[in-house]
N, C-alpha and C positions, 0 to 999 in steps of 0.2 A: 271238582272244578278248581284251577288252580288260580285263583284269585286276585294274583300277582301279575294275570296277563290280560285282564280287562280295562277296557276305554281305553286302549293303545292302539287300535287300529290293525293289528298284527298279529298273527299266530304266534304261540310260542315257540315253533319250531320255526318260524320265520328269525323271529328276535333272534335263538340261537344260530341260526344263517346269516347273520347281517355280522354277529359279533365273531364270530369267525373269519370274516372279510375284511377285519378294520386294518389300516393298509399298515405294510410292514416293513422297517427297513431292509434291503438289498444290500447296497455293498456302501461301503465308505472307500472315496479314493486321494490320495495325494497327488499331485499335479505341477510337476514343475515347468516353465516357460521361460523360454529363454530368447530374447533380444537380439538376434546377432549383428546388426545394426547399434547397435547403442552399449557402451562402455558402463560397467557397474563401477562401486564404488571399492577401492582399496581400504578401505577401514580406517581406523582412527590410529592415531598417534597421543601418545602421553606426554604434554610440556607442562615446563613450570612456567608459573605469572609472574613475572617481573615487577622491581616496586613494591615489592612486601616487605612486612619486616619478617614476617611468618612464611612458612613454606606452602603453597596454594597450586594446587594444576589445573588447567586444560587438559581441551582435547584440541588437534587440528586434523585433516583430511591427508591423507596418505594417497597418492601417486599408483599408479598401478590396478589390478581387476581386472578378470574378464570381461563376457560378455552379457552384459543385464538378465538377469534372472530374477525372477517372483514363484510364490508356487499357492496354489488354491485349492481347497479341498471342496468333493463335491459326495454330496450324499443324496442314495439312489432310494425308490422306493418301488414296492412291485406293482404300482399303479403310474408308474411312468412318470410321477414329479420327482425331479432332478432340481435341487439345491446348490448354490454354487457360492464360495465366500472366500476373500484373500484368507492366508494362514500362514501365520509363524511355526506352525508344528512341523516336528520333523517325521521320516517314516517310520522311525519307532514308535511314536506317539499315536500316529494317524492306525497303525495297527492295533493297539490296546484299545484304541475307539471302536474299533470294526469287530475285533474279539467281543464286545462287551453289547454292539448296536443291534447289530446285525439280527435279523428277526424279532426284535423287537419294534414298538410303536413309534413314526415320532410324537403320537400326543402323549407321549410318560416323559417329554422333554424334565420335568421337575421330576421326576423320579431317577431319571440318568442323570442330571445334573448333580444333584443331592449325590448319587453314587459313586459320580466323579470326582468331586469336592470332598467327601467324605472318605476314600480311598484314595486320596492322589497322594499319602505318604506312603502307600503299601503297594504303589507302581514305581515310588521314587523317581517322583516329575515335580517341578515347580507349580506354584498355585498358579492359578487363573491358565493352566496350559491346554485344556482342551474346547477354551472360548469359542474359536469360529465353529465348533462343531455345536455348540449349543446355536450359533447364529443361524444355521442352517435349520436347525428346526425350526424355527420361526418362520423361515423362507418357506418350509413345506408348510406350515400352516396357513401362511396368506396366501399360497399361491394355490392351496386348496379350496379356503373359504372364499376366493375371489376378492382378497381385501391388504391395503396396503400393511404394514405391519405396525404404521403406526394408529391406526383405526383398530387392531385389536388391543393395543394398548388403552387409546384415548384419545384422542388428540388434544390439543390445551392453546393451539396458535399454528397458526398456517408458515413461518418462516421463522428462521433463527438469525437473531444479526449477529454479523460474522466481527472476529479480532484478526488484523494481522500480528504475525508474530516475525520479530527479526531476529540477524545470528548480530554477533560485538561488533560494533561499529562507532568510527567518530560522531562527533554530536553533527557534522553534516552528514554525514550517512544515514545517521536516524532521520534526522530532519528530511532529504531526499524518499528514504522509504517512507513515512508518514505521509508527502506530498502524494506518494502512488496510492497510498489506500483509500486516502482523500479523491482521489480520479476514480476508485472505485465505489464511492460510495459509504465505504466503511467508516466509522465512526471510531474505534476503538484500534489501541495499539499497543504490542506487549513487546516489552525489549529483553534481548537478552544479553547478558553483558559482563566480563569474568575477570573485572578491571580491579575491584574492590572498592569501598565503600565510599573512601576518601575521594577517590576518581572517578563513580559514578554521580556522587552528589550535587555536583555543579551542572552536570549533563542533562541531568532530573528537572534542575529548577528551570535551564536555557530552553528544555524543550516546553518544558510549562509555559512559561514566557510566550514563546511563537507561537503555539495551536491554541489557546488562550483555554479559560475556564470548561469551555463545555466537554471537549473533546476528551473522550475515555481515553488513559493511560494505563498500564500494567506494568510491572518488571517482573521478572526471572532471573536473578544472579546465578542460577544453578549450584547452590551449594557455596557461593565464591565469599560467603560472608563467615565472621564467626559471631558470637552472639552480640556483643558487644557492637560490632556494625551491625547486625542486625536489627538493631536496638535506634541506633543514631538514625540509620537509614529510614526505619519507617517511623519514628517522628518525623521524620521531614514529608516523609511520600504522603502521612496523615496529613501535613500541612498544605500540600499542594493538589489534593483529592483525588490519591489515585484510587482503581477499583480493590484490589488486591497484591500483594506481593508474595511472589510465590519461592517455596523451595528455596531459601535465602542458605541453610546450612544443612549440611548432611543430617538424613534423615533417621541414622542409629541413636540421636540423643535425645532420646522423648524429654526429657528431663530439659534440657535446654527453651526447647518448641513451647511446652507450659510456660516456661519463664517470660518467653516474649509473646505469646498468646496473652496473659497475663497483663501483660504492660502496657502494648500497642491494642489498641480500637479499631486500625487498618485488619481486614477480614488477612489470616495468614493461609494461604495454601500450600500443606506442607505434605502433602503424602504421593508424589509421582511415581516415588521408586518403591511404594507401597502398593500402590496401586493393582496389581497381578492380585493380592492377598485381601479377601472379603472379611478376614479375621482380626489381622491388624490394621488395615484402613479403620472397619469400625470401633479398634479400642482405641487407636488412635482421637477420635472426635469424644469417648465414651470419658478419655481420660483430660481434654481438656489441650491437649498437644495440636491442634487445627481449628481452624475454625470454618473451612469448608473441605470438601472431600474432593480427591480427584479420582475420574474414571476413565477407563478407555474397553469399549465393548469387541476390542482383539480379546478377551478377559471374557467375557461372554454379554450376550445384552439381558441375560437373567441375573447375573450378577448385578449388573450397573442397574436393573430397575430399582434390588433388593438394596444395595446403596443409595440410591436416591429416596425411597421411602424412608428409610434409617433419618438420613439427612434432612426429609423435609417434617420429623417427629421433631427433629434434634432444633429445628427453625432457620435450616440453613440449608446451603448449597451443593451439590454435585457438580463440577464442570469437568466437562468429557477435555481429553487430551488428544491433540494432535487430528490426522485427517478423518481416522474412520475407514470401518473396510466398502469394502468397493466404492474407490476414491469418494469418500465422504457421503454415501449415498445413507450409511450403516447410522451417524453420526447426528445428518440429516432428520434422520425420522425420530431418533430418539431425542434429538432437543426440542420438537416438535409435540413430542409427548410427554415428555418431565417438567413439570410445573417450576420445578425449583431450579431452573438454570440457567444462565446469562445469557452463556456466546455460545458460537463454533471458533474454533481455533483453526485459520487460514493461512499457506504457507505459500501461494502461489502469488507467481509476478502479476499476472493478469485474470480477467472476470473467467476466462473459459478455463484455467490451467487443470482444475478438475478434469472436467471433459477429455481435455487433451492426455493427460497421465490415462485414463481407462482404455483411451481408442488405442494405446497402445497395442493391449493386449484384449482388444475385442468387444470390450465396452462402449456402448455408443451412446449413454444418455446418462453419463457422469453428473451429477449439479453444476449448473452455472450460478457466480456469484450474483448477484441482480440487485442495487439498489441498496449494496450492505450487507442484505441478506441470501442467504442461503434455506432453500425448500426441497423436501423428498418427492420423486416422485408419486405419480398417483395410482400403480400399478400394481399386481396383487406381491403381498411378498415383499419384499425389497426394491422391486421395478423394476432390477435392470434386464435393459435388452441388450444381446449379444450377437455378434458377427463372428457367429458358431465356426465359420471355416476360418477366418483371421486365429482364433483364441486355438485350434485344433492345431492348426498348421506350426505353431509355436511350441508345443508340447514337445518336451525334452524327454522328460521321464515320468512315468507312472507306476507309482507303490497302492 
């Protein structure tokens, strides 16, 4: 009698019939889409900041581009759940996924990951590059167990309140966009601003002044400071009680980041362009150079949990960057389920501008801002629903 197969309900040759059937992946595919209504963006340009004594650059918007394109990766399984998630990868990348996925489980999602992560110098790819392909497992998971993805996490809060975030503008231009977020409800606002220290400082105190005490403030100078501003500026922004100042100087100078971690009490967020890298993000916080971490789940959202745990050991914060894939839906769920984090970070003019960015390409139930906040929905997986011939009929190329 073999011992091992009582009070299960099951024959053992049942068991080995079930474990032969556990669903496998099919194909991994790349998906590009292309707009031909609507103008992409020409790229950036390299300028310098005027008003320095020191040499400092921007970026501005360059003229020119095609026609709008995105591209999405979608991962099949031989039980017919189909996965679907924006993606920065390219077809080389999307292929060493498919090489590597392909017949295997997505429940060994942590065993593929771990082997990605752990081999992506020996594919010679940048960290965090084969994120949406971890998102996609998740998506086959909820959309198997019939549960949204942030219910197999946890859930910890039904909505996340949302930041707006602005590009450099006069202190009425902030002012102006401040008044829209205020129409929408939002509470919190993060500037960004590449003037230098000198010329942000009076900006800082004038917008204090108007939205008065309550209201949440943030900056981002993007690197526009060197330490020294970095220094003056957040005593000041300690004095006028902002939440955080993020990313004030390039992020090669750990040596620096300690010096003003060190000094200022204002929480520093200094790892954006780290972010892609689960390695140095976490010795960044290990060595004292941050004092909250930042994330974005294009990186993968097993990554970004595995930093948020890190973070919420360390007594401190993870805040996700930017919209999140499927227009903020990705975003959504995960601030919903990480205990230790603030905002969503919102770039849109108005409450629907989510919505309206997905419907582009077939997305029909993007987040609306509501009240401030921003909620996932409640559908298994990721939740969204798609206008299968809108999203098909768009499809330019597939690797």
């Amino acid at each position: 009698m073999n011992i091992g197969c009582l009070g299960i309900g099951i024959k053992c040759g049942e068991r080995q019939n079930a474990k032969d059937k556990v669903m496998k992946i099919t194909d991994v595919k790349l998906l590009v889409l292309e707009d031909p209504e609507a103008k992409g963006s020409g790229g950036h340009s390299i300028v310098r900041v005027e008003g320095l004594r020191r040499i400092q650059y921007t970026h501005q918007g360059r003229k020119g581009g095609g026609p709008l394109r995105t591209s999405f990766m979608e991962v099949h399984t031989d039980e017919g759940v189909v996965a679907r998630s924006n993606t920065t990868m390219n077809a080389y990348q999307a292929e060493i996924v498919r090489h590597h996925a392909v017949g295997r489980s997505p429940w060994e999602r942590e065993a593929l990951f771990q082997q990605l992560l752990k081999g992506t110098r020996w594919v010679y790819q940048p960290p965090g590059w084969f994120g949406e392909f971890d998102n996609c497992l998740w998506d086959i998971l909820g959309r198997t167990a019939s549960l949204p993805v942030y219910a197999l996490v946890g859930k910890v809060r039904d909505r996340l309140p949302v930041y707006l975030t602005g590009g450099d503008m006069s202190l009425e231009g902030y002012l102006g966009h401040i008044e829209q977020a205020q129409q929408m409800g939002i509470g919190t606002y993060k500037f960004h601003s590449y003037k230098g220290g000198k010329a942000d400082i009076p900006i800082y105190r004038a917008v204090r002044d108007a939205v008065g005490p309550e209201y949440g403030l943030i900056t981002d100078p993007v690197c526009s400071y060197d330490l020294r501003e970095s220094i003056e500026v957040g005593q000041v922004l300690e004095e006028l009680d902002f939440v955080w100042l993020e990313e004030p100087m390039h992020e090669q100078k750990m040596n620096q980041y300690q010096e003003l971690c060190r000094v200022l009490t204002i929480p520093i967020l200094g790892t954006e362009m780290l972010m892609h890298d689960i390695g140095l993000t976490s010795q960044w916080l290990i060595q004292g150079a941050t004092d909250r971490l930042r994330g974005n789940a294009r990186h993968g959202t097993t990554q970004v949990l595995k930093l948020a745990h890190m973070a919420e050991m360390y007594g401190t914060n993870i805040e996700l960057n930017g919209t999140g894939g499927l227009d903020g839906m990705v975003h959504a769920h995960l601030g919903c389920c990480i205990d230790n984090t603030d905002f969503y970070e919102f770039f849109g003019g108005s409450t629907d501008s989510l919505r309206k960015m997905g419907e582009r390409w077939g997305l029909l139930n993007a987040p609306l801002i509501e009240d401030g906040h921003i909620a996932p929905p409640d559908g298994p997986g990721w939740g969204a629903q798609w206008d299968e011939q809108r999203f098909r009929s768009l499809v330019v190329e597939e690797h």
